[in-house]
C-alpha positions in Angstrom: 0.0 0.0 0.0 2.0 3.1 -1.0 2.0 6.4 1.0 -0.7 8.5 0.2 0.3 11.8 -1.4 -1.8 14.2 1.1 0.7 12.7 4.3 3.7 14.6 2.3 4.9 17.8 3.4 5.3 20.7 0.7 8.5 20.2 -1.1 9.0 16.4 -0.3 8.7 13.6 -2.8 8.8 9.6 -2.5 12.3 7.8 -2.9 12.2 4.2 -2.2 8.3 2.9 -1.7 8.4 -0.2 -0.4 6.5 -3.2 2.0 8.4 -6.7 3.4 9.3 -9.2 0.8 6.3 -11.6 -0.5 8.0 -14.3 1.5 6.4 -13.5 4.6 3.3 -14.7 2.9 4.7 -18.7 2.6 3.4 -19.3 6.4 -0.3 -18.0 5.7 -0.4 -19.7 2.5 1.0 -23.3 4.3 -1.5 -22.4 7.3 -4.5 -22.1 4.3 -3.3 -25.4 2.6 -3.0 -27.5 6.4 -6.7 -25.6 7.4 -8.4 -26.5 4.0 -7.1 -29.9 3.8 -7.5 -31.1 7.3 -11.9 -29.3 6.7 -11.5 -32.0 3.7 -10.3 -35.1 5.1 -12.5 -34.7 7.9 -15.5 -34.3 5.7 -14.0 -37.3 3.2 -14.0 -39.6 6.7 -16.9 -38.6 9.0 -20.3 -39.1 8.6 -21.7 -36.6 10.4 -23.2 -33.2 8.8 -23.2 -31.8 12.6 -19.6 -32.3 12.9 -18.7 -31.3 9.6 -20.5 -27.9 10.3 -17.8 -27.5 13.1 -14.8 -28.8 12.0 -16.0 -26.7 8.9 -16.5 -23.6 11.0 -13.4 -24.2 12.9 -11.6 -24.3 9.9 -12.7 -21.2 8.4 -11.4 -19.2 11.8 -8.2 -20.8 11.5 -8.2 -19.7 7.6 -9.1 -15.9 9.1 -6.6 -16.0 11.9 -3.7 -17.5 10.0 -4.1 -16.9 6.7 -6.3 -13.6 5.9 -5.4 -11.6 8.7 -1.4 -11.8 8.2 -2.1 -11.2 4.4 -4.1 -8.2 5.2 -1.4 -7.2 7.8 1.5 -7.5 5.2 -1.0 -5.7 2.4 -1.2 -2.8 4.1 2.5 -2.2 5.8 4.5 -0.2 4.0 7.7 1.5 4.2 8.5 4.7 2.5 11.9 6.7 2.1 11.5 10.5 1.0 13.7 13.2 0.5 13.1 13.8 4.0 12.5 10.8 6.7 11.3 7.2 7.2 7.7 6.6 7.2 6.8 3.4 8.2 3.1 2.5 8.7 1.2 -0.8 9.4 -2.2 -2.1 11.1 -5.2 -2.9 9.8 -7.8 -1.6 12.5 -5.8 0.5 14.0 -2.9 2.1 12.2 0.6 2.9 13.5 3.4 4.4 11.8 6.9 5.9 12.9 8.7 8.7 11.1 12.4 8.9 11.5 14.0 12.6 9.9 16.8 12.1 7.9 18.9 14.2 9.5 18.2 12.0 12.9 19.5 9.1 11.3 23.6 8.0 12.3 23.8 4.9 10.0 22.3 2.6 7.7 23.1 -1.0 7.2 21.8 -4.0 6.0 21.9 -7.9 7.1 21.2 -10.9 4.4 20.9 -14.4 5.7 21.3 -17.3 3.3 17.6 -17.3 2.7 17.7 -13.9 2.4 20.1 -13.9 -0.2 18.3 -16.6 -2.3 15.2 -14.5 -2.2 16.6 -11.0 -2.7 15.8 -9.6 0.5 17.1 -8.5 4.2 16.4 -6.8 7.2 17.5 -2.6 6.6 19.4 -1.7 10.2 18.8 1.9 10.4 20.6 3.6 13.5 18.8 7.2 14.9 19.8 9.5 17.4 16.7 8.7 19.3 16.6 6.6 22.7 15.3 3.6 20.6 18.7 3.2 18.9 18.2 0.9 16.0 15.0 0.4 13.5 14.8 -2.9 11.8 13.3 -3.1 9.0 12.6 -7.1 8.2 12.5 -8.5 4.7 13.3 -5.5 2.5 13.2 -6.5 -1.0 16.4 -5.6 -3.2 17.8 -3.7 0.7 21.0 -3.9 -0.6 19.4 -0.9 -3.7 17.7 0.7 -0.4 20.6 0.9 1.7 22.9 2.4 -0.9 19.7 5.1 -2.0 19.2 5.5 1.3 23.0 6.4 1.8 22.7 8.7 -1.0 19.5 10.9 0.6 21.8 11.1 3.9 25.1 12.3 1.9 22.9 15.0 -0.3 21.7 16.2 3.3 24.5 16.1 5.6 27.6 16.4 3.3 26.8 16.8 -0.4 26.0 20.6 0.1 28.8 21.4 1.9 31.7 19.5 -0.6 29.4 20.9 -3.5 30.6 24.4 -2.0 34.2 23.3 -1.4 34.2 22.7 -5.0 33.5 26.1 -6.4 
């Protein structure tokens, strides 16, 4: 779900736009394949309509709980760079976000596990001057592109006007 355009401030634009990596949908999509084929093979090997109805029923809040809602939670998290801070926002019923200023922000990194690096993702380490230290951001697609963009909006704003000036 990208940022809408009305949370902007006057002069600031979207860099990076961006939510986890698809692969944190594999556990709601196993959970929806376990729910919907246990509902079957209990209809398949009991007799009983009753039953059915609340194995059936059973089943469907498990689908809810384990599959929709984490796929609605991942649908509408997002993660957005601009020229001027980190926005991140998540929830479904009740939204939350975080903004982070750019010019509050010490050092970015990145960390790839070996998953990580067959998918083309990784968590974005992002240190602040704040008393919360570090902001992870897990399962960045491409984070290796976001870190080194990310680098670049901090060097325009801390140093690049200054060596710019140096220059001339």
């Amino acid at each position: 779900m990208a940022l809408s355009q009305k949370l902007l401030n006057a002069g600031e634009h979207i860099v990076v736009s961006t939510r986890t990596h698809p692969k944190a949908l594999l556990v709601p999509l196993l959970a929806l394949v376990v729910f919907l084929a246990g509902g079957v093979a209990f209809q398949v090997y009991v007799d009983n309509s009753t039953a059915q109805l609340v194995v059936w029923g059973l089943m469907l809040v498990g689908i809810v709980w384990f599959a929709v809602w984490p796929t609605l939670d991942w649908w509408f998290a997002s993660y957005t760079f601009t020229n001027r801070r980190l926005i991140t926002r998540h929830g479904i019923l009740t939204r939350r976000g975080h903004d982070i200023p750019l010019s509050r922000i010490s050092d970015v990194a990145y960390e790839l596990g070996i998953i990580d690096r067959m998918l083309g993702c990784g968590t974005l380490v992002i240190s602040d001057a704040s008393t919360h230290g570090q902001v992870l951001l897990p399962d960045i697609p491409r984070v290796e592109e976001s870190q080194r963009r990310l680098n670049e909006l901090l060097h325009e704003l801390h140093g690049g006007a200054s060596n710019r000036e140096e220059g001339h």
